[in-house]
Every structure is written in structure tokens, then in C-alpha cells.
N, C-alpha and C positions, 0 to 999 in steps of 0.2 A: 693811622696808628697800627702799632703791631698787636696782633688777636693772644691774649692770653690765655683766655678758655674758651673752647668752643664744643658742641652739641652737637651731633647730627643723628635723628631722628631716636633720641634717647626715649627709650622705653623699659617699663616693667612690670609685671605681670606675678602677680601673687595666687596661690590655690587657695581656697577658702574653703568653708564646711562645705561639706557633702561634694566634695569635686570639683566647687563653684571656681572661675577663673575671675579675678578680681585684675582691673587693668588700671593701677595706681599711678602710671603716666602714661603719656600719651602720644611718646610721639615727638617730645619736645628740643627744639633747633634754637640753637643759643648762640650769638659770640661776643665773646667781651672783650675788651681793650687796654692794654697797657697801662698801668695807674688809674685806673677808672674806680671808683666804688659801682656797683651793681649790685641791685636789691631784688632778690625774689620774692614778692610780697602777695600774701594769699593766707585766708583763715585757716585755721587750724584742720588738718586732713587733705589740703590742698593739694599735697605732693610734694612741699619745697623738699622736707628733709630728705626722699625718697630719691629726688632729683639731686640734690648736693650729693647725697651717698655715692650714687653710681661716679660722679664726678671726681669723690676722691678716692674710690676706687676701696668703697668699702661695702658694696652691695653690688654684684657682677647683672647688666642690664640683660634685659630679655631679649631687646635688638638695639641697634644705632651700637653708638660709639661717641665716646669723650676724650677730649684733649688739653693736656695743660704744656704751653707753650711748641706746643706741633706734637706732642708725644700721647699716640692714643694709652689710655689709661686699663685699656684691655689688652694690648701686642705690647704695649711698655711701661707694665705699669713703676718697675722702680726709679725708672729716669722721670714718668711723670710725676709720681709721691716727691723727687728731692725737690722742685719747685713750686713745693704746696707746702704751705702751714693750716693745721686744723684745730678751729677753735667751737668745741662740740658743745652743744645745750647743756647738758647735765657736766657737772666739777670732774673732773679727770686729776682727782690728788690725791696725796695722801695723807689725812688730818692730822697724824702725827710727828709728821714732818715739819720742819719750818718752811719757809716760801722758796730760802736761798737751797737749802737741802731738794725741795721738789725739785727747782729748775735745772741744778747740778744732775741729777738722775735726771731727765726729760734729755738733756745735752749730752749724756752719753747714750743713750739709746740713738741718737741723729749722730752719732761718731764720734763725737768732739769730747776733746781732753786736756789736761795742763794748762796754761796759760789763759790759752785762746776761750777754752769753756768760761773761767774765771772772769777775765772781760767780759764774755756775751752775758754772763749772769748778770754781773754789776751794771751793764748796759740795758738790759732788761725790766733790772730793778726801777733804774733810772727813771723810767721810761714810764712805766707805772707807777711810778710816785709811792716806791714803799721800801725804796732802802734804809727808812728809819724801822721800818715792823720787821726786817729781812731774818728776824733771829727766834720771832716767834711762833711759836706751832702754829699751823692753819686752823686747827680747833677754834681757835680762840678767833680766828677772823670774822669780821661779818661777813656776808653775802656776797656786798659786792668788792670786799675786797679779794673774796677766793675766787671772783671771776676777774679781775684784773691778772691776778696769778696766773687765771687756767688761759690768756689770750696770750701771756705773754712765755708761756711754754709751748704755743706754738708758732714764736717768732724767734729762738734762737737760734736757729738753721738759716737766717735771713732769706725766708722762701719770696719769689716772684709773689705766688700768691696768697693772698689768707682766706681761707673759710670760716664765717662766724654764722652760726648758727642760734638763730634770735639770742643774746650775747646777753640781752636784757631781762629776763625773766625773771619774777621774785625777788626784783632788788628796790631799795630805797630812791627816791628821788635825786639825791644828792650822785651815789654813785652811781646811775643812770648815765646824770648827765656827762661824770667824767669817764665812761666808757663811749659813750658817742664825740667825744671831743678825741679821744684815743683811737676812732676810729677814721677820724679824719687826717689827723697828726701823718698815718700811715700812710695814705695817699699823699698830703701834701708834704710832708718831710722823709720820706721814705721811696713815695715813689712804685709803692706796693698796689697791686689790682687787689679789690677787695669786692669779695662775693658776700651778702649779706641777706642771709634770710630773716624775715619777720612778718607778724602778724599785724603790725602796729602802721598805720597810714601816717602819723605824724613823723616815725622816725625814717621810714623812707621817703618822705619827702625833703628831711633835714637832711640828709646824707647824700641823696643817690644824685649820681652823673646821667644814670637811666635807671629805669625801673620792668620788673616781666611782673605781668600780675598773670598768678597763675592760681586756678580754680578747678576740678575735679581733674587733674592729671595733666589740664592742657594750656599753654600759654595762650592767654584772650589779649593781652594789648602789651604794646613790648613798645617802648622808646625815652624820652625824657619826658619831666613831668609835664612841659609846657605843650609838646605834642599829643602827650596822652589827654590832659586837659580839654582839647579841642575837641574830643571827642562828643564830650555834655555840650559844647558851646560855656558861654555867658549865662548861664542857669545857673539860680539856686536853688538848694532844699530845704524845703518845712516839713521838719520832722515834729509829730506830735506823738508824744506818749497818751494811750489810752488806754481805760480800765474796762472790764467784762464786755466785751464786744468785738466781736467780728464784723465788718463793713460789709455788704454785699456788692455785687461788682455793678450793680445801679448807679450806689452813690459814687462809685470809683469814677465811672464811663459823666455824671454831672458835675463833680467838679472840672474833668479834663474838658468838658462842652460849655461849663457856663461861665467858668472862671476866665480873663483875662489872663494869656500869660502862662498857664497849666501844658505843660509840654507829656507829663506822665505823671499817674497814681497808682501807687500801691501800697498793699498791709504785708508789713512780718509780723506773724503771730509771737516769734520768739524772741522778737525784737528784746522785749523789757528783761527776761528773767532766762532766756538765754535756752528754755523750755520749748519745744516744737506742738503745741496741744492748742486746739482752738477753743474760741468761750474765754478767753482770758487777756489779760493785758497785752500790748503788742503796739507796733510802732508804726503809724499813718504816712509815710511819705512820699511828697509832693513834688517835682521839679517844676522848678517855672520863672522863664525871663522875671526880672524883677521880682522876688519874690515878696519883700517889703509891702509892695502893692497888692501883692495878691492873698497875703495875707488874711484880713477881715473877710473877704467873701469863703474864701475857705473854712474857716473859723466859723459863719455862719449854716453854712452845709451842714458841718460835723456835727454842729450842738442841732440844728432842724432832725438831724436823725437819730437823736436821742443819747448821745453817749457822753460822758463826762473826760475832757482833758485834764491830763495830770500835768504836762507841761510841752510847752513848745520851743523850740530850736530853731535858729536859721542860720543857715551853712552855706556860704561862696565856694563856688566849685575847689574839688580838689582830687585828690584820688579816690578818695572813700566814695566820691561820687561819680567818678570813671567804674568803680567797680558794679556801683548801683546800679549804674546804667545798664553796664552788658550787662549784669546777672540777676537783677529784677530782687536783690536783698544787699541786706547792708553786709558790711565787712566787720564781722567780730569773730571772738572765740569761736 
């Protein structure tokens, strides 16, 4: 397939207090493919947005270089902007605008005029299912209706490619779902490469053709879900929510020796509450062939060493425990 974005040894380097050089990527060698969705998926601070930016060429990298559709995005960058659409985290509107008024201004800024704009609106509209709202201010929208807006102001230039930038934040269930259906639509009736950053392990699993899980600046596992899968094996996790207690790395090192099946153990202290402080609630977990089975012995460990479960989980491989794996904590906020 023909490479629609690619990477080569993209980096950037931030100054921080007192002279401090902070190195927010890493280095990172990318290429994606023609109609493909690709998902760069990593917690929050990971890098994604840092890595998108230099991509569309709105944050100049420290070194490497980026391309959209062969066109380095530093020696060219305006031939590589006309083959990108960018759909940014935070609402890019104007509230007291209507939706058809935003997109109309959106379309003359990419050139477009007379006619041609007028169709891309109404096609637009379409598309996002809001040529019945198309007359009222965005004020009055919900959430995820100004993000339906804000994707679809950056698809009337009909670019190669789209940037969406976790697309999903602080919206409702319902219009969730009908932006991850929007975002398939793209690739499969459009035919568009879709770059897709997020924090969320379900929605890149639901979308992606492949996945980069990227973690302090650096790309840890890069392929499809089924390849990166193999990485855990056939293992699953027992996650157990615990209250005022820390494990010590005794009980860690007996369950992974006496248990049946216990491939690794370990504690997030920040697991529960999202808080980095020990002494406190935190999240116990366990990978292990079978974990069904291995269950009660484990269960029996935890409660011999005193500490009270709040509840317990078990989880069939999947990304969230590709991430586990390399990086020894779970994947959240």
C-alpha cells in the first residue's frame, strides 16, 4: 500500500524551569498507510499530542522529519497541510455562529467559494447527520454535537488525511458512539487515512487497522491488535481493587511462586483514585494462564496478608494488557 504519513526519527525537546531540557518525544519512526485508521494510543502525557503536532506541522520538531503523502512537513510544509484535515481536541468554533455559518467560514479559509463551498457544506452536513440543526447557533448545541461540527470542518477540503485528536472527550454515550461510527464511515466510504489519537484501550481496539502504543515520548509496540496481543500470550488479569495497604514485594514474588498459572504481579498504588501516594487504595494485578483457575489461590494470599478487597476483575488479553505488560501499570488518565 502507498505510505501516507510517515516519521523519521521525529523528536522534541522542551526547556523547562531552571534550564531543565525536557525530551517529550523520542525519537519516534512511523508509517501509515493509505485508508488505514491508525491509532496512537498512550495515557495522558504520553506524547500523542506532541507527536500529532510536529505531524501537522503545528509545533516545528527538535530533529527527524514528517511527511504527508511524500511531502516533508518542514521543506514543504503548505503542499503537506493541503493533504491533511485536522480535527483538534478542544472545539475550534464559533458559538455564535450557526454550524452551516461555521463550516461556510472554515471553507473559505481552505479557498473554496460559490457553489462548490455550498455543496461541500450541505455534504458535510450530511455526513454528520445535522442538516436538520444546520440553522442553529452552536451555543445551543450539545457537546457532542459541536464535535461532530468541529470533524467536519476539517473534512471540507476533502484531505488524504484526517487528524482527530481523542475526538471523544466529555461527550455523552450516545454521541460517542456516533462519532466512532463517523470515523469508520471515513475510511470505509471515503477511503481517507485516519490518524487517531486516544487515551481509551476500547476505542482503539474498535477502530484501529493498527495500533503505536506510545508511553514517555517513545513508541513501545507498534502493529495490529492481534500481533500486539501475542505479546501477553493467552494470559489473563486479576485485577483486585484494595483498601489501606501496600503489598510488599514478598507477597508479590508468592503469589508469582506458589500460584499455578501466575506469569507476573504487581501493585499501582494510583490505580483506584488516580492519586500516586502509598498507604492507600490501589490496584493488585496479576497475569496468569488461566486466570479462572487461579483465581481462589490468589484470593487466598491477599486476604492471609491482611488486607480487605473491594472488588475483583478478570480481563482476557487485550491492549490494556499489552500496555501492562511492557510498562509494569495499567493504562488510565
Amino acid at each position: 500500500m502507498d505510505v501516507m504519513v510517515e516519521t523519521r526519527d521525529l523528536a522534541k525537546t522542551f526547556s523547562g524551569d531552571h534550564g531543565a531540557q525536557i525530551e517529550a518525544v523520542k525519537g519516534v519512526n512511523l508509517e501509515i498507510s493509505k485508508g488505514e485508521i491508525f491509532s496512537l494510543l498512550g495515557p495522558n502525557g504520553a506524547g500523542k499530542t506532541t507527536t500529532i503536532s510536529m505531524i501537522s506541522g503545528l509545533v516545528e520538531p527538535t530533529r527527524g522529519d514528517a511527511f504527508i503523502g511524500g511531502h516533508s512537513i518542514t521543506r514543504e510544509p503548505l503542499q503537506a497541510k493541503r493533504l491533511l484535515g485536522v480535527v483538534p481536541q478542544e472545539i475550534a468554533l464559533y458559538p455564535n455562529l450557526n454550524a452551516r455559518q461555521n463550516l461556510e467560514f472554515f471553507g473559505r479559509m481552505y479557498g473554496l467559494g460559490g457553489e462548490d463551498l455550498a455543496h461541500r457544506v450541505d455534504d458535510a452536513l450530511e455526513f454528520i447527520e445535522l442538516t436538520d440543526r444546520q440553522k442553529e447557533r452552536l451555543s445551543t448545541y450539545s457537546g457532542g454535537m459541536k464535535r461532530r461540527v468541529n470533524i467536519a470542518a476539517g473534512l471540507l477540503h476533502d484531505p488524504q488525511v484526517v487528524y482527530m485528536d481523542e475526538p471523544t472527550v466529555g461527550i455523552d454515550p450516545q454521541s460517542r458512539r456516533r462519532i466512532l461510527d463517523t470515523v469508520k464511515l471515513l475510511r470505509d466510504q471515503r477511503g481517507m487515512t485516519v490518524l487517531y489519537t486516544t487515551h481509551l484501550m476500547e476505542e482503539a481496539q474498535e477502530l484501529s487497522d493498527r495500533v503505536g502504543i506510545i508511553d514517555h515520548g517513545e513508541i513501545i509496540a507498534l502493529g495490529n491488535q492481534g500481533d500486539l496481543i501475542q505479546k501477553v500470550g493467552e494470559e489473563d488479569r486479576l485485577v483486585f481493587k484494595v483498601g489501606d495497604w501496600t503489598p510488599g514485594a514478598d507477597l508479590l514474588e508468592r503469589i508469582q511462586k506458589q500460584v499455578e498459572g501466575v506469569t507476573d504481579a504487581a501493585f499501582d498504588p494510583a490505580g483506584a483514585d488516580g492519586q500516586d501516594r502509598a498507604n492507600t487504595s490501589g490496584l493488585l494485578m496479576i497475569t496468569a494462564r488461566r486466570g479462572r483457575r487461579a483465581l481462589p489461590a490468589v484470593l487466598h494470599l491477599i486476604e492471609a496478608a491482611g488486607t480487605s478487597i473491594q472488588s475483583v476483575e478478570v480481563h482476557e488479553p487485550d491492549l490494556e494488557a499489552v500496555f501492562l505488560k511492557l510498562t509494569g501499570r495499567a493504562l488510565r488518565d
